[in-house]
KOLMI-840366 format. One record per residue (C-alpha): residue number from 1; x, y, z. Coordinates in pm, whole numbers. Layout:
NUM_X_Y_Z
...
This chain:
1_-1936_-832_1397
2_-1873_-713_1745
3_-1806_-326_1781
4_-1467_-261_1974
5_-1463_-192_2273
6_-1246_136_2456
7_-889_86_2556
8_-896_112_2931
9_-483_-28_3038
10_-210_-55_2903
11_-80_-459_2816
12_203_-461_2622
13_558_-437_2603
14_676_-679_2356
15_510_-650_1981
16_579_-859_1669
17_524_-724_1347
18_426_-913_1000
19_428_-752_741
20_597_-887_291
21_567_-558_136
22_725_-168_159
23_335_-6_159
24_293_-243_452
25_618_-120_661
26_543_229_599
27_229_194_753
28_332_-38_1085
29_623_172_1099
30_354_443_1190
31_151_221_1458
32_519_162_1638
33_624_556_1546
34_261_647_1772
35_291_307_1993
36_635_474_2158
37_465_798_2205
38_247_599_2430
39_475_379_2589
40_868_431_2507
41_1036_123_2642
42_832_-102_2419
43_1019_-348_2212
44_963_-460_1877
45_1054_-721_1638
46_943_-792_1315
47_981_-870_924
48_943_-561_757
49_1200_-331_618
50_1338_36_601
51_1068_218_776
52_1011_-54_1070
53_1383_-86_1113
54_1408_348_1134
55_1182_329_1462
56_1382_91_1610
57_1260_-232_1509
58_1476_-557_1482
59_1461_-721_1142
60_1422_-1099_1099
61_1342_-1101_769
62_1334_-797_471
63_1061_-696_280
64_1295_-670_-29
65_1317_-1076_-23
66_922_-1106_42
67_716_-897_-230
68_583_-1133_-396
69_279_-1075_-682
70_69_-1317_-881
71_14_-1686_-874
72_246_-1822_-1067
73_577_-1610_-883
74_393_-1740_-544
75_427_-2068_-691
76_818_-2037_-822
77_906_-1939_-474
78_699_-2149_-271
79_1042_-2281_-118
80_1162_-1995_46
81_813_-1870_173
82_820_-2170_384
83_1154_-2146_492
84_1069_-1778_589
85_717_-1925_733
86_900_-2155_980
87_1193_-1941_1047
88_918_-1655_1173
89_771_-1926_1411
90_1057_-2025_1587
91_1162_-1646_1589
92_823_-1582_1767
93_821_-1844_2019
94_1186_-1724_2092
95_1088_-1352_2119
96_732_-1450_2351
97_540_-1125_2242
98_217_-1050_2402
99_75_-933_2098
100_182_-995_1727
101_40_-742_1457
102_33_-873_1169
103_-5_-584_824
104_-164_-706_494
105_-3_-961_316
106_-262_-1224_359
107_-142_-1503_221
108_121_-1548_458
109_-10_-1413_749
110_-376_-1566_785
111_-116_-1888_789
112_45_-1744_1078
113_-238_-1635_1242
114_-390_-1955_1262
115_-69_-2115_1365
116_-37_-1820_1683
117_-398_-1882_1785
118_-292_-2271_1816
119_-18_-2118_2081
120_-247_-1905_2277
121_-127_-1598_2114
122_-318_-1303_2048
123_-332_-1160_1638
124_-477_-812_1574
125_-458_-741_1199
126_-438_-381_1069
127_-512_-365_677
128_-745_-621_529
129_-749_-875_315
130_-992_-774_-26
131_-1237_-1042_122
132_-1502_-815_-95
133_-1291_-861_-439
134_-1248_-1224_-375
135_-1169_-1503_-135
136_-1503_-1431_105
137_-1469_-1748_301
138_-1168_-1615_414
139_-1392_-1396_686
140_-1534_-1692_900
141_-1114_-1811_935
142_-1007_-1422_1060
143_-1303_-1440_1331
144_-1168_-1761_1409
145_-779_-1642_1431
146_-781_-1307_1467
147_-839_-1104_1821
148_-938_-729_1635
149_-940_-624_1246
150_-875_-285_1156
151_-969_-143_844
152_-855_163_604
153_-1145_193_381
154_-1502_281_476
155_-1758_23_338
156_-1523_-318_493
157_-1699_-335_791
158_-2005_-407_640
159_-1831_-720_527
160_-1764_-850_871
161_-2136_-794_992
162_-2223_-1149_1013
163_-1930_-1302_1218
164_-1797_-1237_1576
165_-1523_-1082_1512
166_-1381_-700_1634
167_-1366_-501_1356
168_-1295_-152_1351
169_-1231_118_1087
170_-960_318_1130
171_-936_557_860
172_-705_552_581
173_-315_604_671
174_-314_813_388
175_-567_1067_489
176_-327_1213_784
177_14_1170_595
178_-65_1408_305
179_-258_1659_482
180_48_1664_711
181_246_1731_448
182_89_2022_323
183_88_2122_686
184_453_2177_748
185_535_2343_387
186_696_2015_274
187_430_1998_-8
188_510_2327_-172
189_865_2306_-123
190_1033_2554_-448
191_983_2375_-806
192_1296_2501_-911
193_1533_2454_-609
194_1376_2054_-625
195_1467_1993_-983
196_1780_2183_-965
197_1852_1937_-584
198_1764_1637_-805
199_1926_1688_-1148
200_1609_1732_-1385
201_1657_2048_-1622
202_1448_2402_-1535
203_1207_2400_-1805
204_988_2151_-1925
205_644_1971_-1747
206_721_1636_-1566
207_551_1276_-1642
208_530_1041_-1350
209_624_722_-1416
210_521_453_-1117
211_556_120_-1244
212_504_-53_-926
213_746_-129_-632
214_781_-544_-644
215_1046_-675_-903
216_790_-860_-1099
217_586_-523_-1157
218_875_-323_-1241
219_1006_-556_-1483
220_649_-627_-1647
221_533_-245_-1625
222_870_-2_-1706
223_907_-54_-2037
224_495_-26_-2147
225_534_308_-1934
226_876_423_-2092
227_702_363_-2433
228_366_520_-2374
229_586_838_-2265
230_706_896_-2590
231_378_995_-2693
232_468_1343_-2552
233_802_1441_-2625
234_686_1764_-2499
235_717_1643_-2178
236_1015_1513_-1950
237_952_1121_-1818
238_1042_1052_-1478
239_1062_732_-1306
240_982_705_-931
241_1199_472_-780
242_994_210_-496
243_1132_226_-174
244_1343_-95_-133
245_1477_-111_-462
246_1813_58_-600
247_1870_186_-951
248_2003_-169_-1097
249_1607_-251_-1070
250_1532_-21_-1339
251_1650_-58_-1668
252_1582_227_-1821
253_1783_519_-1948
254_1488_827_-1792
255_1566_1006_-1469
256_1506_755_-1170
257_1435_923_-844
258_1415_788_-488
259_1324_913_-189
260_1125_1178_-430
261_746_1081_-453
262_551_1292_-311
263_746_1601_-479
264_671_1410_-825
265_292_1397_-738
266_317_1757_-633
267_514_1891_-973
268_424_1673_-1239
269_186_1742_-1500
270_24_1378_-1485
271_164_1051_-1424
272_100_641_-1558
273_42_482_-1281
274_40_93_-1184
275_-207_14_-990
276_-169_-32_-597
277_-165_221_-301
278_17_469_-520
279_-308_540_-749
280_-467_722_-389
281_-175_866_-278
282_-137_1002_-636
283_-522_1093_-694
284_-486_1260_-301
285_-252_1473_-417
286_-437_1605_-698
287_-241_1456_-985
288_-415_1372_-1272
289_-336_1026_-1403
290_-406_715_-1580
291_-392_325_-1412
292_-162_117_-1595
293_-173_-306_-1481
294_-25_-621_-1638
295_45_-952_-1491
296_127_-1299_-1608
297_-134_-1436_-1821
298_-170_-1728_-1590
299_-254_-1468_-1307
300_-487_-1266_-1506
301_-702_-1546_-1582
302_-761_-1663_-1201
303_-819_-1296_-1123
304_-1129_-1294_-1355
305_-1243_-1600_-1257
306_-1243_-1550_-879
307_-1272_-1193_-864
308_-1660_-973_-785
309_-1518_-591_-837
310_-1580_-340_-1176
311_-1233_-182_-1055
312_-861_-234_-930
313_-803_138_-852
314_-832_216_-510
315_-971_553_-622
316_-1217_400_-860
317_-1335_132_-573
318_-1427_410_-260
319_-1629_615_-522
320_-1787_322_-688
321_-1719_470_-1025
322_-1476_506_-1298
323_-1306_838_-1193
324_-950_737_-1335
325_-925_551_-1658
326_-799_176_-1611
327_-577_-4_-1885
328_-571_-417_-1762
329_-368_-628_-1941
330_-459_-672_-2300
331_-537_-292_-2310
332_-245_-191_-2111
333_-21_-85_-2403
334_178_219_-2483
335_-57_340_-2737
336_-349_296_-2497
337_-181_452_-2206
338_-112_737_-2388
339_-459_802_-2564
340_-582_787_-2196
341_-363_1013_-2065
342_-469_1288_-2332
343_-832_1260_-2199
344_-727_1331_-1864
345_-494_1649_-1965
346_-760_1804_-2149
347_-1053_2057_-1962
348_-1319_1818_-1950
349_-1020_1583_-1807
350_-927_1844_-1563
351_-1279_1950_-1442
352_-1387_1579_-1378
353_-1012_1574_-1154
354_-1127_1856_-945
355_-1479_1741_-862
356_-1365_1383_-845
357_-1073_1511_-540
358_-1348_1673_-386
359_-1552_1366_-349
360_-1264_1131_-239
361_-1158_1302_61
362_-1484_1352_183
363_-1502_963_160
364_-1168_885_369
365_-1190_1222_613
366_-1139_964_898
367_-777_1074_1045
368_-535_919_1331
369_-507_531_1141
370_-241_466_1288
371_-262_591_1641
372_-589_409_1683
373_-444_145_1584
374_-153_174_1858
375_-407_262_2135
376_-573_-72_2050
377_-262_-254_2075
378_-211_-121_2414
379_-517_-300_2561
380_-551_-575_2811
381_-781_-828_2740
């Protein structure tokens, strides 16, 4: 692994963005939010969706159309990802970037990265593949393809050690958008002017419900959630709606909020949570909470096979131990969900939360992911 070097000029002022899923815009929408801070008359194109398209980016494709989870939905829709794969090309070679960045979703764009080295165009990648969960021969292919890797978690590099490739950890994106939050007051905005602003009655604790932000998650995860929140009619189930999706994606009769998670993890009591990028932001924010996953059978039997790791929580993963409980599959069911989530809610629960907060941010203290990322991008080389 070769240790990056310092950005010394500026060399770009056309940037295309990859990126299939909403965590993914949110975050590049960042690098181009600090990129025009840097240099304002940059000009960006990429598939992405809401966030990307808010700091001016122009959309060829929508990350709505491109979340895709598990093998067998990869395989259903193998059409249209190479339409889309082949419609990005020629929208590249049309555009002539100097740089593309291309933002998790590996499947799709290691393709594309091998296919832009083969044009003489540079790749930086910001958010790794889980080359140390499965798929390792994937490294030797990104020090062939890739220009610079940047990473968001603090034992990848380690990973990368025996290849030439420029890797560089960046800190967690996370890390500076919730202390910010707490910064500027948003965090404790007024319990009872938010409920009142969003329709949920005065009284009463809040559940978080997150079943996931892809179509196939929500439609495998909201009803095993719904259920396991009937196991405490004491308190009021609320659904946080994925950025992306509209209220025809849920089909449920609870309280579906958009726009409105961050104030769930700040008032709720405790929340089910499918696992993804929401179980940090979640744990980051101090709420105490159980990991809900299910997937097609089919899906869940090549993860096993092919996979090396004890968790899937993020959470779990940086502290190498089972700080939140995990239901997979076969043990993800309402009554299991719910036996969990009375462990967590009780003292012993609680006390294990506080010390277990304590320990995570000192792991991802690292701040500024995605303006290192930007002042990177701005190098010539």
């Amino acid at each position: 692994m070769r240790p990056a070097s310092e950005t010394t000029s500026v060399g770009l002022s056309r940037l295309y963005i990859v990126t299939g899923e909403p965590s993914g815009d949110v975050h590049a929408a960042a690098v181009v939010r600090a990129l025009k801070e840097l240099t304002p008359e940059i000009q960006v194109r990429a598939m992405g969706g809401d966030a990307l398209a808010a700091e001016g980016a122009e959309l060829v494709e929508h990350v709505r159309n491109t979340a895709i989870m598990g093998f067998a939905e990869v395989v259903r829709k193998l059409g249209f990802i190479r339409r889309l794969m082949d419609r990005v090309k020629e929208d590249i070679l049309a555009f002539h970037p100097d740089r593309i960045l291309v933002v998790d979703y590996p499947g799709f764009n290691l393709r594309l990265a091998t296919w832009a080295r083969e044009q003489g165009l540079a790749v930086d990648m910001y958010i790794a593949p889980q080359v140390w969960a499965w798929k390792r021969g994937r490294i030797h292919r990104m020090a062939r393809d890739l220009d610079r890797l940047y990473v968001i978690l603090p034992f990848e590099p380690e990973h990368y050690a025996d290849v030439d490739l420029q890797v560089e950890y960046v800190g967690h994106p996370l890390a500076d958008a919730i202390p910010a939050a707490w910064a500027t007051g948003e965090h404790g905005a007024d319990e009872a002017e938010w409920r009142k602003r969003v329709g949920l009655p005065p009284e009463g604790e809040i559940l978080a419900l997150l079943p996931g932000s892809r179509p196939q998650e929500i439609d495998r995860m909201l009803t095993c959630l719904t259920e396991a929140a009937q196991h405490f009619p004491a308190l009021i189930p609320v659904v946080a709606g994925a950025p992306g999706r509209s209220a025809s994606d849920y089909a449920t009769d609870l309280p579906v909020l958009f726009g409105e998670t961050q104030a769930l993890y700040r008032f709720a009591v405790a929340g089910i949570v499918t696992s993804g990028t929401a179980t940090l932001e979640a744990a980051l924010h101090g709420l105490p909470q159980v990991v809900a996953y299910r997937t097609s059978p089919l899906t869940y039997t090549l993860a096993r096979l092919f996979t090396r790791v004890r968790f899937i929580s993020l959470v779990n993963l940086v502290l190498d131990r089972e700080a939140l409980p995990e239901r997979i599959q076969g043990a993800c069911t309402p009554v299991q969900l719910a036996r969990a989530l009375e462990d967590v809610l009780s003292p012993e629960g609680r006390a294990r939360l506080e010390q277990d907060q304590v320990d995570l941010r000192g792991r991802l203290a690292k701040k500024g992911a995605a303006a290192s990322v930007a002042r990177n991008l701005l190098r010539e080389d």
